[in-house]
DRENDO-1510 file (C-alpha; in Angstrom, 1 decimal, always signed):
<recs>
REC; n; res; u; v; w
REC; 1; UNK; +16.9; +18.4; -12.9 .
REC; 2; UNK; +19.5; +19.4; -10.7 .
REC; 3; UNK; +20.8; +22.4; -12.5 .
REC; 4; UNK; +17.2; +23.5; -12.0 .
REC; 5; UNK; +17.1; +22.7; -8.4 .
REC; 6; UNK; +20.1; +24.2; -7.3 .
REC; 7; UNK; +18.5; +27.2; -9.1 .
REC; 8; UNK; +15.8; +27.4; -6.0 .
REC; 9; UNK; +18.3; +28.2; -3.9 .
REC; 10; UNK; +16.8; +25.9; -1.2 .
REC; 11; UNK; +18.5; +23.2; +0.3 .
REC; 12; UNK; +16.0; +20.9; +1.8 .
REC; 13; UNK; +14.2; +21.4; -1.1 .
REC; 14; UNK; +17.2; +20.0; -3.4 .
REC; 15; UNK; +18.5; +17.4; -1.4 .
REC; 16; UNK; +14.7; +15.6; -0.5 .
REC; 17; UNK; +14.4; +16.1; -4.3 .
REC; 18; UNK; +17.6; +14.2; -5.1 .
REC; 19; UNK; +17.0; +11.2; -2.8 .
REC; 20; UNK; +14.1; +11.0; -4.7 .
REC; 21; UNK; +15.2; +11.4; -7.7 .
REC; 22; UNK; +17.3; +8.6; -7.6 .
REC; 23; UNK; +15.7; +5.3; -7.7 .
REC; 24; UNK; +13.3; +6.9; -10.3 .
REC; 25; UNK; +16.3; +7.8; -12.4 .
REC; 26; UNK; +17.2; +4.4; -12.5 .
REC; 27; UNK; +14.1; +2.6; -12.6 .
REC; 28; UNK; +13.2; +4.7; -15.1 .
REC; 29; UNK; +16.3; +4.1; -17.1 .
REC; 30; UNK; +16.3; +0.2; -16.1 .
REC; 31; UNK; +12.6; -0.8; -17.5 .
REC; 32; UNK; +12.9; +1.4; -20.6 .
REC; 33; UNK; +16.1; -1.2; -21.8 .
REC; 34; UNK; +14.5; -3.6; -20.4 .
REC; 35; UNK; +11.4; -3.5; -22.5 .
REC; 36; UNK; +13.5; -2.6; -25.4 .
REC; 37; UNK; +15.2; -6.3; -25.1 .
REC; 38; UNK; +12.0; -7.7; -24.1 .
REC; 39; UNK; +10.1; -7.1; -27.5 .
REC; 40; UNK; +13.4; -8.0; -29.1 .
REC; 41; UNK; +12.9; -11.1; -27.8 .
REC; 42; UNK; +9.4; -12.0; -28.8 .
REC; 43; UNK; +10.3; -10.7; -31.9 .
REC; 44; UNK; +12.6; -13.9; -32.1 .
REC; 45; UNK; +16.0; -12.0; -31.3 .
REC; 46; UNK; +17.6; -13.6; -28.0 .
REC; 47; UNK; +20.7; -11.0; -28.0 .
REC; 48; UNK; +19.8; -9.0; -25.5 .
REC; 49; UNK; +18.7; -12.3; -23.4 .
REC; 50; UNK; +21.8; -13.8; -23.8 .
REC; 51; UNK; +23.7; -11.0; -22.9 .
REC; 52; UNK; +21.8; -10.4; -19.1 .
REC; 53; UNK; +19.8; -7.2; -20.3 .
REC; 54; UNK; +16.7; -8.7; -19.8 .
REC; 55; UNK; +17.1; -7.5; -15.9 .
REC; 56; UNK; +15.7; -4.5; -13.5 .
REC; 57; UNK; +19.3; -4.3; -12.5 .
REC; 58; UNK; +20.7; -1.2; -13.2 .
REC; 59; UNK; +24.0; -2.0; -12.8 .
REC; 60; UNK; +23.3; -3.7; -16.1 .
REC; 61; UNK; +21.8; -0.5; -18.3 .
REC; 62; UNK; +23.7; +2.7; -17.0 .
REC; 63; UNK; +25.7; +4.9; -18.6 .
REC; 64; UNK; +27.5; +6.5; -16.4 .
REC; 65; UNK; +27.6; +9.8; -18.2 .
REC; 66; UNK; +24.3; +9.4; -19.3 .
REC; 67; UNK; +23.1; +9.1; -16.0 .
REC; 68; UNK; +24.8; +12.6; -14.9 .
REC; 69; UNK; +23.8; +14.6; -17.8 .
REC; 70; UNK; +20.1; +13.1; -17.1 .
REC; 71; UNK; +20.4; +13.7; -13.2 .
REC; 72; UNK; +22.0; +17.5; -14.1 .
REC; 73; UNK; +20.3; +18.4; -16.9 .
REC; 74; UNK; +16.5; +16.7; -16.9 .
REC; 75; UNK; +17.9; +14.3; -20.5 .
REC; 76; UNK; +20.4; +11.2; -20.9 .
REC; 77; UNK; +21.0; +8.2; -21.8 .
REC; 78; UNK; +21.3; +4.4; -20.9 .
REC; 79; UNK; +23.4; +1.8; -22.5 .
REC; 80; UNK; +21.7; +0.5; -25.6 .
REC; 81; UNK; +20.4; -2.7; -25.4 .
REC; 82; UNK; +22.3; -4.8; -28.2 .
REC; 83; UNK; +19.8; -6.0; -31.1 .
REC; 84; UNK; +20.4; -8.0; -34.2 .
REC; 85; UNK; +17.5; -7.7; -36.4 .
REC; 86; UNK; +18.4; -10.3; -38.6 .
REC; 87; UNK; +16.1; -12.4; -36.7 .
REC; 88; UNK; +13.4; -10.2; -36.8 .
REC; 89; UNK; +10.9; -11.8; -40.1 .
REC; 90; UNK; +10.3; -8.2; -40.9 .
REC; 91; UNK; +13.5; -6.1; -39.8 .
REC; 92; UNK; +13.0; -2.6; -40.4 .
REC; 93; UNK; +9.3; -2.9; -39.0 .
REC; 94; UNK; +10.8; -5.0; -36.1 .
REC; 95; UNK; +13.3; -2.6; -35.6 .
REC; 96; UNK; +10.7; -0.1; -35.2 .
REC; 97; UNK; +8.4; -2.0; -32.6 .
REC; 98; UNK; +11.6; -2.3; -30.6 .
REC; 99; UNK; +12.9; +1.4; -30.7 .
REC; 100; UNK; +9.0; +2.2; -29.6 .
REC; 101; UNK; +8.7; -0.3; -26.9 .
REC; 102; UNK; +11.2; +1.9; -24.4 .
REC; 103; UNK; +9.8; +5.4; -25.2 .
REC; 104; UNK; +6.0; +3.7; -24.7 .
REC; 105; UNK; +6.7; +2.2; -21.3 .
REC; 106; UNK; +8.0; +5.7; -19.6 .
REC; 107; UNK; +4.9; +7.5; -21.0 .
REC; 108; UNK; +2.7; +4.7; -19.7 .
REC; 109; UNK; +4.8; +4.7; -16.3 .
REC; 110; UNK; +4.4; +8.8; -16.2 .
REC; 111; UNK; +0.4; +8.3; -16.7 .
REC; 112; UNK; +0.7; +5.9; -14.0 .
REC; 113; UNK; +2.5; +8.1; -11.5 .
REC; 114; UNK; +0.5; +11.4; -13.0 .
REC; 115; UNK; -2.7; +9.7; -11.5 .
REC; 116; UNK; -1.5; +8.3; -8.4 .
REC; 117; UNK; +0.2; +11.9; -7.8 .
REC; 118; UNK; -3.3; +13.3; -8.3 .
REC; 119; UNK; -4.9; +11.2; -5.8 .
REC; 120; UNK; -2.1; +11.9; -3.1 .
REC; 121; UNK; -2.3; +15.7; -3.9 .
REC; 122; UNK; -6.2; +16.2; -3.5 .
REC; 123; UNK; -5.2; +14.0; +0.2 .
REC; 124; UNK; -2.5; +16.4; +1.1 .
REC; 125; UNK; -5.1; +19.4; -0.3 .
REC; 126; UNK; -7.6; +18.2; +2.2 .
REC; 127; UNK; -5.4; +17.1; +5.0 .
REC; 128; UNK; -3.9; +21.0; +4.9 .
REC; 129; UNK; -7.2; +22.4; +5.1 .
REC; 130; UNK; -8.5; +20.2; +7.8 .
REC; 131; UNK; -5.9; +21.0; +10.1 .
REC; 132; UNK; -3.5; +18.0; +9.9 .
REC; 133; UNK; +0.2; +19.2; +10.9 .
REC; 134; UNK; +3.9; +17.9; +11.6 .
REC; 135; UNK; +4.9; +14.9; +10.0 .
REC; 136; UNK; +1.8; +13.1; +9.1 .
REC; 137; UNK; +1.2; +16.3; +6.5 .
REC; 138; UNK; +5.0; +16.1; +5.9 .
REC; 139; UNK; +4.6; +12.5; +4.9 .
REC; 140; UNK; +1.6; +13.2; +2.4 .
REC; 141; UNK; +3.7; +15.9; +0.4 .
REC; 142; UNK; +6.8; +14.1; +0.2 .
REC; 143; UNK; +5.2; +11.2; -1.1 .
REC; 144; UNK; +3.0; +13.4; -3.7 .
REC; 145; UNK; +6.4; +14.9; -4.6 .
REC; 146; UNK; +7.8; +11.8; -5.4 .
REC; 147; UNK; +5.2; +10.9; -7.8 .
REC; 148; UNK; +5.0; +14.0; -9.7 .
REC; 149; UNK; +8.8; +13.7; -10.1 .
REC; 150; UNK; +8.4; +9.9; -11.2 .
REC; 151; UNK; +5.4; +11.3; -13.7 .
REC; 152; UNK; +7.7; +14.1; -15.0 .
REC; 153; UNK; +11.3; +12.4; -15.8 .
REC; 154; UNK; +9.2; +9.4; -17.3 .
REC; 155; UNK; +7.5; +11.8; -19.6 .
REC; 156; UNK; +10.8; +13.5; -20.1 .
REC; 157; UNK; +12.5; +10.3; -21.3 .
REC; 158; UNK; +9.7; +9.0; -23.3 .
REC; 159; UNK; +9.8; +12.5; -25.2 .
REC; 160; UNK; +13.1; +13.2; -25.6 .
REC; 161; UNK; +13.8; +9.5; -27.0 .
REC; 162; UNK; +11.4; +10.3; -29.9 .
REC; 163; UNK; +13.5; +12.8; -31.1 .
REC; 164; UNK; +13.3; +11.9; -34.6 .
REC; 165; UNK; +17.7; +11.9; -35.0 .
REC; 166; UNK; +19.7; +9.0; -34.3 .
REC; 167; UNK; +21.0; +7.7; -32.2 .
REC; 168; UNK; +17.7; +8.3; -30.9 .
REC; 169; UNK; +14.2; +6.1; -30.6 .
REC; 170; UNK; +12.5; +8.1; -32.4 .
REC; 171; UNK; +14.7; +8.3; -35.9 .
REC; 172; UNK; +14.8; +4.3; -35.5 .
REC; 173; UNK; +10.7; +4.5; -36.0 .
REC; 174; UNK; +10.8; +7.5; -38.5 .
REC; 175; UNK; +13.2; +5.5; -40.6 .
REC; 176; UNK; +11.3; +2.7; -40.9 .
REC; 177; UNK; +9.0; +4.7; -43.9 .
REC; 178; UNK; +12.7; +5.8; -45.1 .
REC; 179; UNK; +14.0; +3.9; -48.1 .
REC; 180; UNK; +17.1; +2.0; -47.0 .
REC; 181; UNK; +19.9; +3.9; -48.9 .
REC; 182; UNK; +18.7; +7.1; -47.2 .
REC; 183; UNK; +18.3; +5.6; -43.9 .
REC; 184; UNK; +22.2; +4.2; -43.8 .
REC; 185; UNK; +23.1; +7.7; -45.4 .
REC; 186; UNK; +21.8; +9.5; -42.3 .
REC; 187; UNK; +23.0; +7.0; -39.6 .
REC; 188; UNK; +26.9; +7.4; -41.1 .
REC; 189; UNK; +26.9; +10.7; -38.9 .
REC; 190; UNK; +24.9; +9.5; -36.0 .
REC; 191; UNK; +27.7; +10.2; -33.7 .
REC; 192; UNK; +28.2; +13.5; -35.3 .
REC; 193; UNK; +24.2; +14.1; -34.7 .
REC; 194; UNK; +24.2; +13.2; -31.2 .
REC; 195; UNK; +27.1; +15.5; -30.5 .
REC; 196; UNK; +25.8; +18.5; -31.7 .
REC; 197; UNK; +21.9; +17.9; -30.5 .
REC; 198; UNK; +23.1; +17.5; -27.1 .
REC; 199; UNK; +25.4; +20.7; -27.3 .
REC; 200; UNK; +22.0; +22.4; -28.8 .
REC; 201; UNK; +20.0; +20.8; -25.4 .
REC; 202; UNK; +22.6; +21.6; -22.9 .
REC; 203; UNK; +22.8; +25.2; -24.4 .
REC; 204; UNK; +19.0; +25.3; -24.2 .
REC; 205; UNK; +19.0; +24.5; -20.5 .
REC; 206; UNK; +21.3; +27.6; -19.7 .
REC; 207; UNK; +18.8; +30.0; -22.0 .
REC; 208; UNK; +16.1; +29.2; -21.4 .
REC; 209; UNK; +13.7; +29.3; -18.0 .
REC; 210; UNK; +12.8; +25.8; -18.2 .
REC; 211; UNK; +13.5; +22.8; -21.2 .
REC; 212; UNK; +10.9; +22.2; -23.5 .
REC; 213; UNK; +10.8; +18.6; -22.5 .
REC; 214; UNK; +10.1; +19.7; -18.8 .
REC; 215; UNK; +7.6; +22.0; -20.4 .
REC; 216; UNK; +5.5; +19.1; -22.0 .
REC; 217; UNK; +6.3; +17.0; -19.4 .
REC; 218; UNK; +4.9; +19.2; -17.1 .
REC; 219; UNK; +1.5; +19.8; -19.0 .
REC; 220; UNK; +1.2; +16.2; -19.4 .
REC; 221; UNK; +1.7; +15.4; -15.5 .
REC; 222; UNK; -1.3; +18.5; -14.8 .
REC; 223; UNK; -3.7; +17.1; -17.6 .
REC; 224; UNK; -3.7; +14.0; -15.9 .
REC; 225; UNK; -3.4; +14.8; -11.9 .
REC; 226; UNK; -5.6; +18.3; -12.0 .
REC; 227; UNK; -9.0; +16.9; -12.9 .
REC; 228; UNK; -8.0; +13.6; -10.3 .
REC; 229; UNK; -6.2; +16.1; -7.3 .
REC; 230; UNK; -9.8; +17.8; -7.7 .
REC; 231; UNK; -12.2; +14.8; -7.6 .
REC; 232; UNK; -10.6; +13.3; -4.7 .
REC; 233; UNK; -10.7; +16.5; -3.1 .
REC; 234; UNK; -14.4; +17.2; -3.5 .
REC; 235; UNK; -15.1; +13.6; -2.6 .
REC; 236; UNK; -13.3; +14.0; +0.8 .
REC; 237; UNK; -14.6; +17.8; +1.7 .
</recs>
């Protein structure tokens, strides 16, 4: 995110992209706990309910270094929305539909702002090619850019949280066809996991040109927008 922006060595560029980064961050961040304690609940389990998650408010669900490494680095965290399985009548598969709830809503939220970026992007296409100038154009890309950066960090967070190690989404789903003794065995080190997979990620994003969650991120955002950008562009010529 931000350690590849500063990269472009241009200023507007970095700072409009940082205002806008922000309320997506943490919407983004919000609704994927959110959702997390919503299933919980109609799973019968009012923990997170009780305990004010159930809320939009961010104030509620960041992390604050979380929220850095995911502003610097493109990957974070939240705060884990508490959940007590016990009152789930099935708990390991109730466990499961709750881990996949948050990762589910930021690739349906990236879909959503994939297309709509496509629509705005064969607008802005035409608009340039028409002639349209100053801030009306101005207007057009910001708001494109805006989507395709909402599209992208909800694809981001969707993937990276199906990483299938704890303490991540993913292994809380991939454990589920685990037997039990194997699945308490692994989560003893989840600390110890999540410590040396975010050394590994935060390594990658120095080595490598760009991370591979951006990468599929990225290719998810075009399959979507590409094919719409150019219907609505065709339609308008």
């Amino acid at each position: 995110m931000l350690f590849a922006l500063i990269g472009s060595r241009d200023f507007k560029s970095i700072l409009i992209q940082f205002v806008l980064l922000l309320p997506i961050i943490l919407f983004s961040l919000s609704i994927h706990e959110l959702m997390h304690g919503f299933v919980a609940l109609k799973l019968g389990d009012p923990t997170a309910r009780n305990l004010g998650r159930l809320t939009l408010n961010p104030a509620k669900h960041i992390d604050p270094i979380g929220f850095l490494v995911l502003l610097v680095f493109g990957f974070g965290w939240a705060k884990p929305v508490p959940i007590n399985s016990r009152y789930f009548k099935n708990p390991k598969w109730g466990f499961a539909l709750v881990a996949l709830a948050g990762p589910l809503t930021n690739f349906l939220l990236g879909a959503i702002n994939a297309a709509i970026y496509g629509v705005l992007w064969g607008v802005y296409a035409h608009a340039a090619m028409t002639g349209l100038t100053g801030f009306r154009l101005d207007l057009l890309s910001w708001s494109a850019t805006f989507f395709a950066l909402a599209a992208m960090l909800n694809f981001i967070y969707s993937v990276f949280n199906m990483i299938p190690l704890p303490p991540y989404d993913g292994s809380r789903i991939l454990f589920t066809f685990l037997p039990q003794r194997a699945y308490f065995a692994v989560m003893k080190y989840e600390r110890y996991i999540l410590y040396g997979l975010l050394a590994v990620l935060i390594l990658c994003s120095y080595l490598l040109p760009v991370s591979p969650f951006s990468w599929v991120a990225d290719k998810l955002t075009g399959l979507i927008s590409t094919p719409i950008a150019n219907g609505v562009f065709n339609a308008l010529a």
